[in-house]
N, C-alpha and C positions, 0 to 999 in steps of 0.2 A: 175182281179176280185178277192174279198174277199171270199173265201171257208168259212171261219168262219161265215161271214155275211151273205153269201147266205143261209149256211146251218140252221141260225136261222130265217132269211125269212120262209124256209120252215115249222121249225118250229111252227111260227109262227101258221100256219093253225091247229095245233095240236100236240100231242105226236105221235112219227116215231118211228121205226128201223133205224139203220144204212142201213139197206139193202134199206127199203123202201126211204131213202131220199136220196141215190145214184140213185136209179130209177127214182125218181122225178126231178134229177137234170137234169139227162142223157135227159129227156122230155122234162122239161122246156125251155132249154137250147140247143137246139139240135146243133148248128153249134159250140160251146162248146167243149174243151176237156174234155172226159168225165172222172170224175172222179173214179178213183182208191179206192177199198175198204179201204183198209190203210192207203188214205189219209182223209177217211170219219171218221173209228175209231179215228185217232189221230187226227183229228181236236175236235171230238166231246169230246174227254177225257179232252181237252185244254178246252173247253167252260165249263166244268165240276167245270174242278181246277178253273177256273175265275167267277164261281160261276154266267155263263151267260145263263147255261142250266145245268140243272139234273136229273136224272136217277128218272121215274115215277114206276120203277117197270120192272119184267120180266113173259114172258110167251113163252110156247114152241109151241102151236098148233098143238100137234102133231109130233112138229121137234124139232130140238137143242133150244135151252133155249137161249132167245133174251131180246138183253134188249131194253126198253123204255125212250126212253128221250124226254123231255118236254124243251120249255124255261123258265127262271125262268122271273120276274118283270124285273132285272136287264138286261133281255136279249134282253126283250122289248125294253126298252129304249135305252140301246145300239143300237139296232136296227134301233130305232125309227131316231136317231143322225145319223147313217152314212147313211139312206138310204136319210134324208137332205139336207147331205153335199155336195156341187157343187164339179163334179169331173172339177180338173182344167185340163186345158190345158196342155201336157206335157212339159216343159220348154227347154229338149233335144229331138230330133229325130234321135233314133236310126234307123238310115236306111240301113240295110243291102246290098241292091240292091247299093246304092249310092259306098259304100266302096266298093263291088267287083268291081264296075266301075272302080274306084280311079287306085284299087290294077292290074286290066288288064293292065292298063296307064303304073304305074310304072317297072310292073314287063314283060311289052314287050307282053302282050296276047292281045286277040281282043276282045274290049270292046262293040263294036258294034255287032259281033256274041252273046257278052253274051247278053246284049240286046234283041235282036230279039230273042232267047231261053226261055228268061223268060218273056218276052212279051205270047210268046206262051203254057209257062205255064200257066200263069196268063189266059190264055183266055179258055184254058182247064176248068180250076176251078169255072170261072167262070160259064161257060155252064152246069156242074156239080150243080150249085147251082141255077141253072135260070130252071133246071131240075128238084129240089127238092121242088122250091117254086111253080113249077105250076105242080105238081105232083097231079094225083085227094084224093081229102081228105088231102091236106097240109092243118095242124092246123095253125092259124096267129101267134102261138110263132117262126114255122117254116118260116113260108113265111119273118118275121119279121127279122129274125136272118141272114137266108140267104139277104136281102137287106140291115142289115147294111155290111155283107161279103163283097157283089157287091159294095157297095158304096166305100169301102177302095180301094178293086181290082180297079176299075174303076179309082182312085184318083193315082195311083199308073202307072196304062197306060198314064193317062197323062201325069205323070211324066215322063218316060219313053222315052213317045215321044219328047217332051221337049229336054230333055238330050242326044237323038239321034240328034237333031239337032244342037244341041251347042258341039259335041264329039269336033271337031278340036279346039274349043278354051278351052274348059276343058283340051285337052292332051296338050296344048300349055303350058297352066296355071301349072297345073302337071307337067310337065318335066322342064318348067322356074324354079320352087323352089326347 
């Protein structure tokens, strides 16, 4: 996910604080790593220099003195272009779970206990998130975010199961090369 792009989405709706559009992200966004003040400042300094957003002004309310950033035309349109662009398909699949498989094969562990452990995580997490979508007053960015979660998890059991069943020709195949 672009932080740059999101944070002119946000933009988009109006002049923010940094504070304020870390909050909005943390909302929007909920099954999201939430982002880090520090990465909200330096993102926004970078949209600054790139002349995709700039400082509307400062005010304190009362508290420390805040600044205001707006996006500029050029942020717009920026904007406008990547929120376009078809995200492709990933060309490689970094599959984590797959390599530990692999690495239990090689290096003599039980690929089949990791398996069923993180089967069982995955099931945890899932329940966790089937928890938050039908939580009373889940907003549909929530329920939303949680279902693309479930959807990977789920894509992911599959797999799992899959892979549980083909272990003796996978270790075959593995220990042949």
């Amino acid at each position: 996910m672009s932080t740059r792009h999101i944070l002119l989405g946000l933009l988009a709706a109006g002049p923010s604080h940094g504070y304020d559009l870390k909050r909005r992200h943390d909302e929007r966004f909920p099954q999201a790593r939430p982002l880090a003040y520090g990465q909200v400042y330096t993102t926004l300094q970078r949209l600054v220099r790139d002349r995709l957003a700039e400082v509307d002004g400062t005010d304190a309310d009362g508290g420390p003195e805040r600044t205001l950033y707006r996006a500029t035309e050029e942020g717009a349109a920026e904007l406008a272009r990547w929120s376009a662009e078809i995200a492709p398909p990933a060309p490689f699949v970094a599959n984590e779970i797959f390599a530990k498989v692999v690495v239990a094969i090689l290096a003599g562990g039980d690929p089949e206990r990791y398996l069923r452990e993180q089967r069982a995580a995955h099931m945890a997490r899932m329940r966790d998130l089937t928890a938050v979508k039908t939580a009373p007053g889940a907003d549909l960015s929530t329920v939303l975010s949680a279902d693309y979660a479930l959807t990977h998890l789920d894509a992911d059991l599959r797999w799992m199961t899959t892979t549980a069943a083909r272990l003796t020709s996978l270790t075959a195949e593995v220990d042949h090369r």
